[in-house]
C-alpha positions as CSV (number, residue, x, y, z in Angstrom):
1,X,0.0,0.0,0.0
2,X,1.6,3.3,-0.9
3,X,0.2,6.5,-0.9
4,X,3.0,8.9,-2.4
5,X,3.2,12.4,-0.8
6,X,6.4,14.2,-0.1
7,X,7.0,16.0,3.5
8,X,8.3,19.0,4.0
9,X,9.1,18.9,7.4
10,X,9.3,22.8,8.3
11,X,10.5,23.2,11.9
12,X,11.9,24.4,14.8
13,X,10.8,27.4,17.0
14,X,12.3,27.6,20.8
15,X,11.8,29.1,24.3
16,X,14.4,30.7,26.3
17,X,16.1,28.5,29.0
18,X,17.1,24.9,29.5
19,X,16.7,21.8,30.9
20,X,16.3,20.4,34.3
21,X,18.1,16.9,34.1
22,X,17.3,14.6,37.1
23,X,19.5,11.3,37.3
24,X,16.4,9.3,37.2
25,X,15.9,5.4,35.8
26,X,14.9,4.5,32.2
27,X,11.2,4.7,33.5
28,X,8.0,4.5,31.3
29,X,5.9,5.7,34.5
30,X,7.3,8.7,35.2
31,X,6.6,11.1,37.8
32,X,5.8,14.7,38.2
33,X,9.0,16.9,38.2
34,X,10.9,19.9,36.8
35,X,11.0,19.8,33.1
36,X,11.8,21.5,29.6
37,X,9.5,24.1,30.4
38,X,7.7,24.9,33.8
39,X,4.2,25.2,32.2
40,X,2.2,23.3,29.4
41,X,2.9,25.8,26.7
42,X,4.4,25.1,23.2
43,X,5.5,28.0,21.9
44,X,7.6,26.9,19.2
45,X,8.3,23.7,16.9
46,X,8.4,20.3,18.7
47,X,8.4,22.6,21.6
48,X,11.3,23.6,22.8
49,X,14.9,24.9,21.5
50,X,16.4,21.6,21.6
51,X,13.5,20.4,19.3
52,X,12.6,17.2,21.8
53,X,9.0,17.0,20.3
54,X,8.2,16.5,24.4
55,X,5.2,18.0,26.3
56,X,6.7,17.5,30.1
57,X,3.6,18.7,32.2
58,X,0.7,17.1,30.9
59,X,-1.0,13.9,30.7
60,X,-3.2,12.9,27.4
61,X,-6.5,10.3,27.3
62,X,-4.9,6.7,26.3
63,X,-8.5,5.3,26.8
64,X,-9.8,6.3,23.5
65,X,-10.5,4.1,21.1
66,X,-11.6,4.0,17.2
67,X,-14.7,1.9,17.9
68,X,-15.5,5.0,20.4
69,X,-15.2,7.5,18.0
70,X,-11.4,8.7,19.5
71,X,-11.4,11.9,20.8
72,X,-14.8,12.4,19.1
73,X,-16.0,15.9,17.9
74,X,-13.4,18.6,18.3
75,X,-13.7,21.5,20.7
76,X,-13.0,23.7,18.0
77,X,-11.4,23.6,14.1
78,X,-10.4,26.2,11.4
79,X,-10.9,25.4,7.8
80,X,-8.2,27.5,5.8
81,X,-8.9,29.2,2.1
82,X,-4.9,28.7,1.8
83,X,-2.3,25.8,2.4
84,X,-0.6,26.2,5.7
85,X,2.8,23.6,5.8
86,X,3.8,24.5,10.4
87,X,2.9,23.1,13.5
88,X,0.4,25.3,15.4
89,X,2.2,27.3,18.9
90,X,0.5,27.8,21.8
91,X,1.8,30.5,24.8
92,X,-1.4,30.9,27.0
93,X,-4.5,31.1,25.7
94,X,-3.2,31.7,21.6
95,X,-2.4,29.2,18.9
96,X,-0.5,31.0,16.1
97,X,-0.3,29.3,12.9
98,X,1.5,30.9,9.4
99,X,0.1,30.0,6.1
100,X,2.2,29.1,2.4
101,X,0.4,32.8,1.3
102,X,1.8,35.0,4.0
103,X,-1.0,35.3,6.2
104,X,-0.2,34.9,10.1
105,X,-3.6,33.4,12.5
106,X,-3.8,34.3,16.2
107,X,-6.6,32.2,17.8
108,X,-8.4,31.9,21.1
109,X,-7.4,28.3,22.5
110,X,-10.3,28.4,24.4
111,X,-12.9,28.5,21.5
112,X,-10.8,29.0,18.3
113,X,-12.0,32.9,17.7
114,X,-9.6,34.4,15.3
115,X,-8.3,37.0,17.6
116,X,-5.8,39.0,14.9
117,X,-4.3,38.0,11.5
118,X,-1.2,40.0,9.9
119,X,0.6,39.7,6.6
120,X,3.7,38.6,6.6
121,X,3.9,39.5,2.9
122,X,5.8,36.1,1.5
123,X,5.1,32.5,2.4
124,X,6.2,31.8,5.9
125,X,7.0,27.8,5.1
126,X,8.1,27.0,8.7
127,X,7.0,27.3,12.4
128,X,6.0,30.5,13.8
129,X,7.5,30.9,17.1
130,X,5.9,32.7,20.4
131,X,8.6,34.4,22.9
132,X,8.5,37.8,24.9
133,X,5.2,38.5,23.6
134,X,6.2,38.6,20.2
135,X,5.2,36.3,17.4
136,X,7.9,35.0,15.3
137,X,7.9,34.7,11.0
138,X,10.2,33.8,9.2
139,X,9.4,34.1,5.4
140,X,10.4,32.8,1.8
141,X,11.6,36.3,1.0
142,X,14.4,36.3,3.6
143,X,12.7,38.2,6.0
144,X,12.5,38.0,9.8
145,X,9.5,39.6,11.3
146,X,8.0,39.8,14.8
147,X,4.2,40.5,15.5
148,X,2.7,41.6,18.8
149,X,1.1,38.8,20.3
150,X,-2.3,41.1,21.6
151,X,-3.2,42.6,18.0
152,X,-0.8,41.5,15.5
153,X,1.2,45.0,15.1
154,X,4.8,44.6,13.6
155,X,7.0,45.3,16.0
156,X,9.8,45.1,14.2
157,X,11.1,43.7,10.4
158,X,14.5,42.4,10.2
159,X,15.6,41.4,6.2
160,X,19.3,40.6,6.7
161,X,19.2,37.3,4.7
162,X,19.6,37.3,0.9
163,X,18.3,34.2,0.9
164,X,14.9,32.7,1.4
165,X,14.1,31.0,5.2
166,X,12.6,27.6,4.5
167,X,13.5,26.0,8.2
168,X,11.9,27.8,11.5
169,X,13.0,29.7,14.0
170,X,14.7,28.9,16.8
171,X,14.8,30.9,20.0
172,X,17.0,30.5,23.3
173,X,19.4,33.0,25.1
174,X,17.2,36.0,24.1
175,X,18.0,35.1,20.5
176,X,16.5,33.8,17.3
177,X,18.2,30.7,15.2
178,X,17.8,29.9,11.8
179,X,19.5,29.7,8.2
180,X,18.9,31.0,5.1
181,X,19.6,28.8,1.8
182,X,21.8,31.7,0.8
183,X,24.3,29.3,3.5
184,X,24.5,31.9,5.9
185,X,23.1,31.4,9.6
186,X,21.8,34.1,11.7
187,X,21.2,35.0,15.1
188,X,18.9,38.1,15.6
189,X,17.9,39.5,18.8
190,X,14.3,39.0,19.9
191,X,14.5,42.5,21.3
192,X,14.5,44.5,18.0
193,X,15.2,42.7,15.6
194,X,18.9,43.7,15.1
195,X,21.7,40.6,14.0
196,X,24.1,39.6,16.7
197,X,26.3,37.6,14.8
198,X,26.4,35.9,11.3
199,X,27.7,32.9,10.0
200,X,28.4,31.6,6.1
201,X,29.0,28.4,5.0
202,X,32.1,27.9,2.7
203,X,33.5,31.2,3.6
204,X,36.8,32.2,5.9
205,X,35.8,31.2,9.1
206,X,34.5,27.7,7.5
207,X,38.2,26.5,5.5
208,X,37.4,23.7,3.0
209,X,34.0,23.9,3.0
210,X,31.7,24.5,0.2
211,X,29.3,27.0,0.4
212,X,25.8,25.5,0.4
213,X,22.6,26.3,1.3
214,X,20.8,25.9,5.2
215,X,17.7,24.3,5.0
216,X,17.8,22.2,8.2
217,X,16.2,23.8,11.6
218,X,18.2,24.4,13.8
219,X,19.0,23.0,17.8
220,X,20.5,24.4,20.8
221,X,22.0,22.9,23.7
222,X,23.3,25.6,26.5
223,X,25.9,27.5,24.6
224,X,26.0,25.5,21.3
225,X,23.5,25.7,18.5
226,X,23.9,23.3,15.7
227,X,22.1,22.7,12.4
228,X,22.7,20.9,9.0
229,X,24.1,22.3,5.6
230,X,24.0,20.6,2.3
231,X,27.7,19.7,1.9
232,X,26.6,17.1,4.7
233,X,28.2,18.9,7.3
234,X,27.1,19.4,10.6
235,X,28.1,22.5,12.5
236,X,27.9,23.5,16.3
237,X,28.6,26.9,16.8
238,X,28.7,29.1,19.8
239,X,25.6,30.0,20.7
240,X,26.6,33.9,21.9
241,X,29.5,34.9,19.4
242,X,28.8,32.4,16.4
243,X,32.0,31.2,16.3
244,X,32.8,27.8,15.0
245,X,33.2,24.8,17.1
246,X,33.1,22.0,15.2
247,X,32.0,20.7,12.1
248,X,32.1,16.9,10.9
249,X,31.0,15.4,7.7
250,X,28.5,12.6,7.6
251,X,26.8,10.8,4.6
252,X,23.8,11.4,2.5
253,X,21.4,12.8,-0.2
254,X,20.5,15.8,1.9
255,X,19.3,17.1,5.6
256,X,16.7,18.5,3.4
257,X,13.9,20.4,5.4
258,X,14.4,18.6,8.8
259,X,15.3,19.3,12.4
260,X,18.7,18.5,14.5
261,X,17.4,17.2,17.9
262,X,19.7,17.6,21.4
263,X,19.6,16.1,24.5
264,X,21.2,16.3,27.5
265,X,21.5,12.8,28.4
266,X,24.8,11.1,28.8
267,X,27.0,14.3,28.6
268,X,25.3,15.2,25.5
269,X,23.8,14.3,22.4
270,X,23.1,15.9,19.0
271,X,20.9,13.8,16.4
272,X,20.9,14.4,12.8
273,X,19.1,12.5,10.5
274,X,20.1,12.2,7.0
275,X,18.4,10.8,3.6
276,X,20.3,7.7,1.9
277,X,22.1,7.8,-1.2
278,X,20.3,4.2,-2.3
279,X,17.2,4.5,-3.9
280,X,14.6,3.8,-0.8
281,X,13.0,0.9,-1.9
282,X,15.9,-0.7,-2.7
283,X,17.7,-0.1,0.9
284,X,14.3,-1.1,2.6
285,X,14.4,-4.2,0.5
286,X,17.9,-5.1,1.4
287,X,17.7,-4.3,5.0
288,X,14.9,-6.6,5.4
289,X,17.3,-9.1,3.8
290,X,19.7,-8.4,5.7
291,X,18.1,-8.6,9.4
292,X,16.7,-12.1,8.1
293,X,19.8,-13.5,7.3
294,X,21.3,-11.6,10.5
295,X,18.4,-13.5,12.6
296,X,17.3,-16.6,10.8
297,X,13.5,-15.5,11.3
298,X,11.1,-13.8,9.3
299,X,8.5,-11.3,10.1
300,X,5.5,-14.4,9.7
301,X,4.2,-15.3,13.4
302,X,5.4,-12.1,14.8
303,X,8.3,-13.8,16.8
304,X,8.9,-11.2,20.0
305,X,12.3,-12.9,20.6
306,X,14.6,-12.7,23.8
307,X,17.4,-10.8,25.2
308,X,20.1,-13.2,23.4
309,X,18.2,-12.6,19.7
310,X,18.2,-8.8,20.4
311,X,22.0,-8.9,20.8
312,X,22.4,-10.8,17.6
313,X,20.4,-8.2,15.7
314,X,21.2,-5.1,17.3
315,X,24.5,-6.5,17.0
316,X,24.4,-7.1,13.2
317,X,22.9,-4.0,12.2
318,X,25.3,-1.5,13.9
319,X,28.4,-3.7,12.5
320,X,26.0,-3.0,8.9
321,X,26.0,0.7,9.3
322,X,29.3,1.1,10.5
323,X,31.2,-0.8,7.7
324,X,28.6,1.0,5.0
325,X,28.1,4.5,6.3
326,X,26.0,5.7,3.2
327,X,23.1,2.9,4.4
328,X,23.3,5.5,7.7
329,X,20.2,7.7,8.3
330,X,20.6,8.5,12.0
331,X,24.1,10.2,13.1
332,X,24.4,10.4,16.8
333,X,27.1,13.0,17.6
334,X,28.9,14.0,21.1
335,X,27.7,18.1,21.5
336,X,31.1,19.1,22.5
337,X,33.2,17.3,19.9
338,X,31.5,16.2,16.8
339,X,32.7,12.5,17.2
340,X,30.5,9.4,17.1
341,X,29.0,9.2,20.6
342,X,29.1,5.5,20.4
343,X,31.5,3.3,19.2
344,X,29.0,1.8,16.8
345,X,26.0,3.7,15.7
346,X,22.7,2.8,17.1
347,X,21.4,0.2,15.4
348,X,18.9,2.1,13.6
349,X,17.3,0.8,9.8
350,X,16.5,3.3,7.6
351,X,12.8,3.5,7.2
352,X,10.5,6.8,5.6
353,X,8.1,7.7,3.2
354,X,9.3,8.3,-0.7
355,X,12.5,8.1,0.3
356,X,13.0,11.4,2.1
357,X,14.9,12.0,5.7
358,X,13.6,9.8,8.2
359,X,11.3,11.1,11.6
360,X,13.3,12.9,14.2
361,X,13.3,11.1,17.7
362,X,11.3,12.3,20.6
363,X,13.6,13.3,23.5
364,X,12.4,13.3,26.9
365,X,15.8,14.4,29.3
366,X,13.6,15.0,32.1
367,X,13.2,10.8,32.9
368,X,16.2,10.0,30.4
369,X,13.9,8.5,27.8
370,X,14.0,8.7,23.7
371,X,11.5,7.2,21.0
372,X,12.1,7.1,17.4
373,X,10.4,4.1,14.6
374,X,13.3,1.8,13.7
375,X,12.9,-1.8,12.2
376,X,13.2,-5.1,13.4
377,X,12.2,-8.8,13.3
378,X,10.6,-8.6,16.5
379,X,8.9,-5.3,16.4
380,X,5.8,-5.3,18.5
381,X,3.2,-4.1,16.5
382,X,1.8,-6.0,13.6
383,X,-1.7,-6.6,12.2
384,X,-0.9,-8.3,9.2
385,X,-1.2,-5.4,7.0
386,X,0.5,-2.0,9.3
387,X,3.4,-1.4,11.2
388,X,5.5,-4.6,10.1
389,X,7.9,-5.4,8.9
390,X,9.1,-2.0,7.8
391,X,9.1,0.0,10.7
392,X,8.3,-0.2,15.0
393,X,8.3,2.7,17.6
394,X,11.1,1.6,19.3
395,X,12.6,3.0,22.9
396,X,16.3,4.4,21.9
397,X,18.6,4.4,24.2
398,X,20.5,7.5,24.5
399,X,23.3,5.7,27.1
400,X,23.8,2.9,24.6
401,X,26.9,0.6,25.5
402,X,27.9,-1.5,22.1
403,X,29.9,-3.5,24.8
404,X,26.9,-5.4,25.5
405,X,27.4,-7.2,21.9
406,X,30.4,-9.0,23.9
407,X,29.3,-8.8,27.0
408,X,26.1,-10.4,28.2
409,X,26.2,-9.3,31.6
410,X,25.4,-5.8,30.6
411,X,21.9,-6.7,30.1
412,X,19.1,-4.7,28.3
413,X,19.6,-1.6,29.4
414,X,22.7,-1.2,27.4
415,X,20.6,-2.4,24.1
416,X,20.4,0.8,21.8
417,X,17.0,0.1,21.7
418,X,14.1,-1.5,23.7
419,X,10.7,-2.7,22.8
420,X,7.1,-1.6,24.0
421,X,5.7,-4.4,26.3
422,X,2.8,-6.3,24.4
423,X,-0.9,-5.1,25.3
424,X,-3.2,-7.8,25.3
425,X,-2.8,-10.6,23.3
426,X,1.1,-11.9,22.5
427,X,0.7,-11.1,19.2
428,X,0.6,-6.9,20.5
429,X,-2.0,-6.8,17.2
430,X,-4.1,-3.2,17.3
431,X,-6.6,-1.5,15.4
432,X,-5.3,-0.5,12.4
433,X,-7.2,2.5,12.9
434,X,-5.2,3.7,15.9
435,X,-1.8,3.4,14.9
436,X,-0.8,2.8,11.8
437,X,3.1,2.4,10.4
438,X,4.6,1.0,7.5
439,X,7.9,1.7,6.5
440,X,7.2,3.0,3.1
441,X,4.9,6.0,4.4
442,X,5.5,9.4,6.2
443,X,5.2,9.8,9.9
444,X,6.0,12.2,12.8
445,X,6.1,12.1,16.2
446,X,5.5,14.0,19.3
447,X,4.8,12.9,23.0
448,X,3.0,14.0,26.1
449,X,4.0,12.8,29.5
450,X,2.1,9.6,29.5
451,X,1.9,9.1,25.4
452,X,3.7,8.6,22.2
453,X,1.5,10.2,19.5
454,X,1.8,9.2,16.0
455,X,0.5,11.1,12.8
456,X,0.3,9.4,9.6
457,X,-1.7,10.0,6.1
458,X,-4.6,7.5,8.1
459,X,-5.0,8.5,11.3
460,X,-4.0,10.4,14.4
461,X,-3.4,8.1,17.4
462,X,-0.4,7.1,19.5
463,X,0.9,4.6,22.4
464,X,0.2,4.5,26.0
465,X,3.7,4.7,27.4
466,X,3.7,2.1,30.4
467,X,0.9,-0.6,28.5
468,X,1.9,-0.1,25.1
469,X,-2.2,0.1,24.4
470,X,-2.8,1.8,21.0
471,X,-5.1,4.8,21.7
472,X,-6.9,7.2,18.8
473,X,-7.3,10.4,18.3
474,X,-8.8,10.6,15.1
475,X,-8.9,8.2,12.2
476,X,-9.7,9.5,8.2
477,X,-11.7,6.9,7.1
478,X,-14.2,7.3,3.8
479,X,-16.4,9.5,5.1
480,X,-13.7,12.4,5.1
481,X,-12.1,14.6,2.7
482,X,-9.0,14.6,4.1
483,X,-5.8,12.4,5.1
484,X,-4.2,13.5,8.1
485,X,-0.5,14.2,7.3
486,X,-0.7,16.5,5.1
487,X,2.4,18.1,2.8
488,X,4.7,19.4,5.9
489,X,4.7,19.0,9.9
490,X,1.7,17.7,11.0
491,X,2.9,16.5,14.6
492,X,0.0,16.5,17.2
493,X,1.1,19.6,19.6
494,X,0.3,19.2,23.4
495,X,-0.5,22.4,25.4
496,X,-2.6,23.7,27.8
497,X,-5.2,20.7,28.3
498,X,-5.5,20.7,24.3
499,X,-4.2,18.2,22.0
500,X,-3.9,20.1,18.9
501,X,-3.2,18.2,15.6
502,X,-3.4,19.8,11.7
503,X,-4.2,17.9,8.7
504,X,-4.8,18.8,5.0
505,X,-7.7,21.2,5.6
506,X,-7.0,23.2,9.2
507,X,-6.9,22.4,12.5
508,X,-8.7,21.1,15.5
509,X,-8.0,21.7,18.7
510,X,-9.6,18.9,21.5
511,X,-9.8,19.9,24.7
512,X,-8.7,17.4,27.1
513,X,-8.4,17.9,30.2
């Protein structure tokens, strides 16, 4: 079954601040505590600057099911007269949203009321972003502008780039992120407007680099942003002064329109995920080869396996990617030096719709947990016609010690990745109505406290994180108009007791809780 769409994945958008990292076990029940923000706001793409697609402070329905209607009616939905490609943002009681014509939506959360709409005057392709009262746009045109949040006024106009902004922007340390595809990466000061510090690829300060354009979003961790160019090189700069820290080269088509991801966890973590030189259905076809061979099974019965079969896997398919780095789609890099943060990579299958960069994993560093879909033999979730065998949710571990190929005694915890536990029968088999996956077809992901939500061209629906219960939002059966994931971001956004999800004709916002 194919259904062939191309995604632009336009991100990133941030909030001033960081982290509060508690040494806490690998739990899938976590508790209340600190987090990535200290309210249920997201006021910029996958919700923070570090782009961890996390909402840390609420809890979401997992009781839901497609036989009862999901999350039934909406509280509220906008139809637009124009294509809109971004995540809503939500600071308070407004959802912004920017559209492919220019125009700029301020909603009421409460009842969707439009409260304002500007013109941004050019197609604002990414996230908006919400900080110090401003809304952010950044526009095809190479423009930078910042609305007030009560009635849509400009505040100010920065047009520093002569090239067009396709990413979103990114805001931490009182400063906005983002590159141009003119290969030069700005920071501008969310108090005017004015540029702090520049930075172009294949000049001066970048020696034997070509200069190339910035599509990716960028990510920052404390004093370090990084982002993507399209000589395949990922840079961290300093986040104050833009001076460069490191760059290393890594394989691949393109970073095209997606989003680094950080984390704090193990001293540090940058993820970049990269699109395959092979033609895509030719490297899904010889993966699934390969991790036959490699296990001696096949995908028929839905064998779960044991601790021993992971190892043999896991083991095989990080020894694959590390002897054939252009098979690589996932590049897990240590912030402060640019190396390989493992010895092997995480043994991570390339798996994506027509052939285009892979999902970005979901970071939570509050309880030290990850999610991203992966393939293996023994993924969880099959019914016959979904999820297997191209792709699984799978539980990354961001503390991954390839020693435990050799060493036993290590025990699943230092796997580089772990499986959902089986809800109801051993088979894990779910409505294909609440989460649906195949290997071949575009996905994101986002997650609330409790809840990994998944948005595909089918439906909108997601995981209980302790049962593993498929749950549904929404499914787009015949009786609608329109598919769910439509052409860009369509990640479900968690904030302020909505769950907020956009498909090929608006949004709708469901209030719940």
């Amino acid at each position: 079954m194919f259904r062939k769409f191309s995604v632009l994945i336009g991100l990133c958008a941030a909030i001033a601040g960081g982290y509060v990292v508690f040494s806490s076990a690998d739990t899938d029940s976590p508790a209340i505590a600190a987090a990535q923000t200290a309210n249920t706001d997201w006021p910029q793409f996958q919700h923070d600057a570090q782009n961890s697609g996390y909402q840390p402070n609420m809890d979401i329905p997992t009781n839901k099911h497609r036989s009862t209607g999901g999350y039934g009616n909406p509280t509220w939905q906008y139809t637009f007269s124009e294509k809109s490609q971004s995540q809503p943002v939500v600071v308070g009681g407004i959802v912004a949203v920017g559209t492919v014509t220019g125009k700029v939506y301020a909603f009421r959360l409460s009842d969707g009321n439009i409260n304002w709409t500007a013109d941004a005057g050019n197609s604002v392709p990414g996230t908006l972003a919400i900080t110090d009262n401003k809304v952010i746009a950044a526009t095809f045109d190479g423009k930078v502008i910042a609305f007030n949040i009560t009635n849509g006024a400009v505040v100010w106009t920065s047009a520093q780039a002569k090239g067009p902004f396709s990413g979103s922007p990114k805001v931490a340390n009182g400063l906005i992120y983002l590159g141009s595809e003119d290969g030069v990466f700005h920071a501008i000061r969310v108090s005017d407007g004015t540029t702090a510090w520049t930075f172009t690829v294949g000049s001066g300060t970048d020696s034997g680099s070509e200069p190339t354009p910035i599509y990716t979003t960028a990510a920052v961790l404390g004093n370090k942003v990084f982002f993507g160019a399209e000589n395949m090189q990922v840079y961290a700069l300093d986040a104050g002064t833009g001076n460069l820290l490191w760059k290393r080269k890594v394989y691949g088509q393109s970073f095209n329109h997606n989003s680094l991801v950080t984390s704090s966890q193990n001293g540090g973590v940058v993820i970049a995920r990269t699109q395959p030189i092979y033609n895509f259905h030719a490297q899904l076809s010889s993966d699934d080869d390969f991790i036959k061979n490699a296990t001696g099974k096949t995908w028929q019965g839905n064998p779960l396996g044991n601790f021993a079969e992971w190892v043999v896997e896991q083991k095989a398919i990080s020894q694959r990617l590390a002897s054939n780095p252009h098979r690589r789609s996932s590049w897990e890099l240590d912030v402060n030096t640019g190396n390989d943060k493992f010895s092997q990579p995480l043994p991570i299958i390339y798996t994506y719709a027509h052939g285009d960069v892979p999902d970005s994993p979901i970071v939570d560093d509050v309880n030290n947990r990850a999610w991203v879909f992966g393939r293996s033999i023994y993924a969880r979730f099959d019914s016959g016609s979904t999820v297997r065998q191209y792709a699984d949710p799978l539980k990354i571990n961001l503390s991954f010690n390839p020693n435990v190929y050799t060493n036993s005694s290590l025990g699943e915890a230092a796997l580089g990745f772990n499986y959902f536990p089986c809800a109801g029968t051993r088979d894990c088999q779910i409505e294909y109505e609440e989460f649906h996956k195949v290997g071949d077809e575009a996905s994101t992901l986002s997650a609330a406290r409790n809840a990994l939500l998944v948005s595909t061209w089918v439906a909108y629906g997601g995981l209980d994180l302790s049962t593993g219960a498929s749950f549904s939002i929404r499914y787009y059966g015949s009786d609608d108009t329109t598919e769910a994931l439509p052409r860009g971001e369509a990640t479900a956004v968690i904030a302020n007791g909505f769950v907020i999800t956009r498909d090929t004709v608006g949004i709708k916002a469901y209030k719940v809780n």
